[in-house]
C-alpha positions as CSV (number, residue, x, y, z in Angstrom):
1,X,63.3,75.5,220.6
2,X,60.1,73.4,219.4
3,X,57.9,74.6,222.5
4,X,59.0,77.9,221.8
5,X,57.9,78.0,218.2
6,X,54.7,75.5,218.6
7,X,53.6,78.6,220.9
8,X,53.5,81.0,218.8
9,X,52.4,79.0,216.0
10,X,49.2,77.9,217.3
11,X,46.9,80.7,217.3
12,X,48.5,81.4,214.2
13,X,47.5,78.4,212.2
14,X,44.6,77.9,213.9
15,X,45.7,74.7,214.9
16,X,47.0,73.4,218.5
17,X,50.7,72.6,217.2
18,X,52.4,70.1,220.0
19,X,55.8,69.0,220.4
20,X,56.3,65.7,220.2
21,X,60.1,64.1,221.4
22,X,61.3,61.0,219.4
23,X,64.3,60.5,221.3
24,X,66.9,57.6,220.4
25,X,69.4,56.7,218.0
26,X,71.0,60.0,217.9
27,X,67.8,61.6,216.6
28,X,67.2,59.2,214.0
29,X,64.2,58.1,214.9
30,X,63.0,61.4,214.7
31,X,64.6,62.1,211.8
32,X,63.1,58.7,210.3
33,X,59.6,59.4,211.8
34,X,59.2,62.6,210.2
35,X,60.4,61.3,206.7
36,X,57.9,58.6,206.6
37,X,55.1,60.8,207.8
38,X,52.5,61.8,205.4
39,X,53.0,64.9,203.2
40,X,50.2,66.8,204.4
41,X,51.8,69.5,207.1
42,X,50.8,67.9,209.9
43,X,53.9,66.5,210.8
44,X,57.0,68.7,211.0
45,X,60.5,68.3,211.7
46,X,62.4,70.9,213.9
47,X,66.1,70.0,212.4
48,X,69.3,70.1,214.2
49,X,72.9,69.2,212.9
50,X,72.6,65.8,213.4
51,X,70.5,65.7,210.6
52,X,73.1,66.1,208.1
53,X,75.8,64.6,210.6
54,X,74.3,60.8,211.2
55,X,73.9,59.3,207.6
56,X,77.9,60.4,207.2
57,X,78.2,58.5,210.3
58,X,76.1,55.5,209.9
59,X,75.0,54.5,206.6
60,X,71.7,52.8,207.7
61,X,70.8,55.6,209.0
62,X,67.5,55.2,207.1
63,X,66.6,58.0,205.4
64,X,68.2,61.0,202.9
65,X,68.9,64.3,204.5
66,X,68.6,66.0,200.9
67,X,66.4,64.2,199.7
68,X,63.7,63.1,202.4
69,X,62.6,66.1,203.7
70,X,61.1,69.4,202.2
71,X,62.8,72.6,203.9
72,X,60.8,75.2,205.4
73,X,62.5,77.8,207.2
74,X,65.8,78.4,208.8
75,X,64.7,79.4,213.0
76,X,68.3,80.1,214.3
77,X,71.9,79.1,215.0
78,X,73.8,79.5,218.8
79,X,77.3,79.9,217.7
80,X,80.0,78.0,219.0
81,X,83.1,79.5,221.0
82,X,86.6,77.8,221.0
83,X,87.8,78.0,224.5
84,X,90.9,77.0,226.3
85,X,91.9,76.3,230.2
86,X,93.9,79.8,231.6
87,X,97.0,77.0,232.1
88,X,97.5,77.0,228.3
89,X,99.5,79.5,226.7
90,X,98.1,81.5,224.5
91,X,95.8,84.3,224.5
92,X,94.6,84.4,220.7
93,X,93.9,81.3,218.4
94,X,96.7,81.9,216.5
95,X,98.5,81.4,219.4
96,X,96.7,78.4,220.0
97,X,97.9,76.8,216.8
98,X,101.4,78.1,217.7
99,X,101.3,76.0,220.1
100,X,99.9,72.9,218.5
101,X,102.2,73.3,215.6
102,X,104.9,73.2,218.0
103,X,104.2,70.6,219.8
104,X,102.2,68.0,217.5
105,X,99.5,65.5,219.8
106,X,100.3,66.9,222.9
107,X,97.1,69.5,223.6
108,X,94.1,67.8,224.2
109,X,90.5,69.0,223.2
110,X,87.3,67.5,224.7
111,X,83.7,66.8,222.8
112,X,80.6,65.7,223.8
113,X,81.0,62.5,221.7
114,X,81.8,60.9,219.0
115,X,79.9,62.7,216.1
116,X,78.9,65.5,217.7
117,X,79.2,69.2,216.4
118,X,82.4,70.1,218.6
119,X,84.1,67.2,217.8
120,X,83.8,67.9,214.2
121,X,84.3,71.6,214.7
122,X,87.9,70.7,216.1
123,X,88.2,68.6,213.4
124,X,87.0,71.2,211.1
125,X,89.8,73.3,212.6
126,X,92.5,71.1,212.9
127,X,91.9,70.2,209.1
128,X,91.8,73.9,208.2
129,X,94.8,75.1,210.4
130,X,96.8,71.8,209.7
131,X,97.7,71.0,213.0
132,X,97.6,67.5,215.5
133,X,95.6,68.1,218.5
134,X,94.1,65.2,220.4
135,X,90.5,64.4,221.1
136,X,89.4,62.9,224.4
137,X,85.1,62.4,223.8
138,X,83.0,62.9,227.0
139,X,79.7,62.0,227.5
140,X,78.1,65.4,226.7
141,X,79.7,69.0,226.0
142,X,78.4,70.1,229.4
143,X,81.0,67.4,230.9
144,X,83.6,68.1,228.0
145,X,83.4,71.8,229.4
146,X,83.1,70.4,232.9
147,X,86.2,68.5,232.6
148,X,88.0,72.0,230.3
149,X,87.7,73.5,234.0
150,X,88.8,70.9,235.9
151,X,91.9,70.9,233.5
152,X,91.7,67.9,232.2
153,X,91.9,69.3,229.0
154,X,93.0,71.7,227.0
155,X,90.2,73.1,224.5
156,X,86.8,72.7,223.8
157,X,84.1,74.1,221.6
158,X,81.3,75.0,222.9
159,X,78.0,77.0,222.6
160,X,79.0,80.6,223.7
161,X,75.9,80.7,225.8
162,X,77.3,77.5,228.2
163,X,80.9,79.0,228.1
164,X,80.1,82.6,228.6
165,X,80.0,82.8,232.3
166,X,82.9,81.0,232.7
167,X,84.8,83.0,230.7
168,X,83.5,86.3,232.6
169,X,85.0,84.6,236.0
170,X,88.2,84.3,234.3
171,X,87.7,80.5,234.8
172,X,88.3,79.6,231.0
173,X,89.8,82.2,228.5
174,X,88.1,82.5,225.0
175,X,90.0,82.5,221.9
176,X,87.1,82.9,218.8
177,X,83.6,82.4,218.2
178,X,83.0,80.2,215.2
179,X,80.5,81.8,213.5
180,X,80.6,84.9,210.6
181,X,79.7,87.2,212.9
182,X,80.8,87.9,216.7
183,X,78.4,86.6,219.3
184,X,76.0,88.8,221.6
185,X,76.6,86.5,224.4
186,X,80.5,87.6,224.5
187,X,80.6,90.4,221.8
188,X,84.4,91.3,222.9
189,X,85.6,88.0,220.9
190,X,86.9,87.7,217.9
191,X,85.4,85.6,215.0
192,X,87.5,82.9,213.9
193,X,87.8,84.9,210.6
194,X,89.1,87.5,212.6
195,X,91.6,86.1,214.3
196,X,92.8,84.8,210.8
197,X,91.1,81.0,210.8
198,X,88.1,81.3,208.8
199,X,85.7,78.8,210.0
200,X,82.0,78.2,210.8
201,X,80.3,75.9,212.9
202,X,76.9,76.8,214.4
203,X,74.0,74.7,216.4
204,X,71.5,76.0,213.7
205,X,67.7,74.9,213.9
206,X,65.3,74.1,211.0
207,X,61.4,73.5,210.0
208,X,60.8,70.6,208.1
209,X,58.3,69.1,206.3
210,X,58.5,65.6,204.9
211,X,59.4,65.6,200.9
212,X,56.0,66.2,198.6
213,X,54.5,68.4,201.1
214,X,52.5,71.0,199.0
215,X,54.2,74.3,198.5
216,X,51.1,76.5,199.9
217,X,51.7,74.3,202.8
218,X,55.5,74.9,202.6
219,X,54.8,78.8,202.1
220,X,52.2,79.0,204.7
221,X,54.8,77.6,207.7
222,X,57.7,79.6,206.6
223,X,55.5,82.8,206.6
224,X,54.2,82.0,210.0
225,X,57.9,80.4,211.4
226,X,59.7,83.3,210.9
227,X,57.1,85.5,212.3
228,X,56.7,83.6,214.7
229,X,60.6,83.4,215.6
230,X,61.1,87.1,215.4
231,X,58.6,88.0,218.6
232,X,60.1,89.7,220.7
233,X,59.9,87.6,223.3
234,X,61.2,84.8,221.4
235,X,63.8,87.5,220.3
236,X,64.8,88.1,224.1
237,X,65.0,84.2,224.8
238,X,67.9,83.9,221.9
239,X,69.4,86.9,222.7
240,X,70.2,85.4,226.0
241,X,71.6,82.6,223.9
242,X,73.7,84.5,222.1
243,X,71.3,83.8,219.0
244,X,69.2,85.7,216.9
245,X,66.1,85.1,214.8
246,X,67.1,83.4,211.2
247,X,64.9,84.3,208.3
248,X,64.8,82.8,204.5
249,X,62.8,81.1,201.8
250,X,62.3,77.4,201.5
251,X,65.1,77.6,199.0
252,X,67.9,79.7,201.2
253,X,67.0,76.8,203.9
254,X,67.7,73.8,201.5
255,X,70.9,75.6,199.8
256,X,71.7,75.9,204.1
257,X,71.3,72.3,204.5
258,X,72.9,71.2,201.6
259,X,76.1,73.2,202.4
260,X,76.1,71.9,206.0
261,X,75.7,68.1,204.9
262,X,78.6,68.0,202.6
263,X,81.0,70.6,205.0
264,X,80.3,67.8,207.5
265,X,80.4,64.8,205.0
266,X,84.3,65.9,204.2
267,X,85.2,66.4,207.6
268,X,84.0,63.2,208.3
269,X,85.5,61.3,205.3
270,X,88.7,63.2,205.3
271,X,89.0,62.4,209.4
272,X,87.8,58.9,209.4
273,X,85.6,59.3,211.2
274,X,83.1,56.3,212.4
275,X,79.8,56.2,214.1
276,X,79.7,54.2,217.5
């Protein structure tokens, strides 16, 4: 997502705008790199969820999601889709929980970790729908779904884009997309609203700037960020995501992130959940 928006940014700002990875620590070094960086709008943050996930996690974390950074612009979210193995019995999610009510612990649901947006997604639904399902963490959600075909599990949520195929093959069967709005990537599921579990948990991007940044500055990248994210090429590339192009003000991206951090904070409190 960064190449794609320091491409089109570029000729826009005049500037050569270059992606620069920061990897380790779950993206808090990143995270920390970009909050220490000088106001000025050279440095940028392209935010993910575990933005607002790690300091719940791990408290030196070292830095404030609300407070160390200066939203610009909302880019996008992928939405997630809740699938299940075809050996499981139940063809809707409200089947699903039927079946979880009835038999509390036994149905297993993978993650990519620890932390990670499905795993707190499936606590985020097992919270909402009150039910006891089990979590077995793999190494990434391309294993998790890896081992959901294998049947080694049970459920997994996933990004719709990575399950989509699958799911065309009649290799895994999905139950509801996890978003307020049904998917493009599999437009014949139901939202989890719709299938009578209201519940939201997206892989959303953001543009960041570190807190103090100028607000011409501020303005100036969301104007050319959101143009910049609705080309239609850049249109085409989400699409085939299942994505679309996000658009807001500085303020409807912090009131975003603020929501996001404490939705995941309480899921993480309430859960007991613990970084590794």
């Amino acid at each position: 997502m960064a190449r794609l928006l320091a491409f089109k940014m570029s000729p826009a700002l005049g500037e050569q705008v270059l992606p620069e990875q920061r990897l380790g620590a779950g993206g808090n070094i990143a995270h920390r790199a970009a909050a220490e960086a000088a106001p000025d709008g050279y440095t940028l943050l392209m935010g993910a969820p575990p933005l607002v996930i790690n300091p719940h996690l791990n408290p030196t974390a070292g830095y404030d999601a609300l407070r160390a950074f200066a939203p610009v612009a909302p880019l996008t979210s992928i939405p997630n889709v809740l699938v299940v193995h075809p050996k499981v019995k139940a063809a809707s999610l409200a089947q699903l929980l039927k079946l979880a009510r009835e038999a509390p612990g036994k149905l297993t649901y993978g993650s990519g970790g620890v932390g990670s947006v499905n795993h707190l997604a499936a606590e985020l639904l097992k919270s909402k729908a009150k039910i006891d399902i089990l979590h077995v963490p793999y190494k990434s959600a391309t294993t998790a779904l890896t081992g959901l075909i294998a049947g080694e599990i049970d459920v997994v949520i996933v990004a719709a884009s990575s399950a989509a195929s699958y799911v065309k093959e009649g290799r895994l069967r999905a139950l509801a997309v996890l978003d307020s709005k049904r998917s493009s990537a599999m437009p014949e599921v139901p939202t989890a609203a719709e299938a009578g579990t209201p519940l939201v948990a997206v892989n959303w991007y953001m543009l960041l700037a570190p807190a103090g940044t100028p607000r011409a500055v501020v303005d100036r990248l969301n104007s050319e960020s959101v143009k910049a994210m609705n080309a239609a090429d850049i249109r085409e590339r989400l699409s085939g995501l299942g994505g679309e192009p996000a658009s807001g003000s500085p303020e409807d991206a912090a009131a975003f992130l603020s929501r996001e951090y404490e939705q995941w904070g309480k899921v993480i409190r309430e859960a007991g959940i613990k970084g590794e």
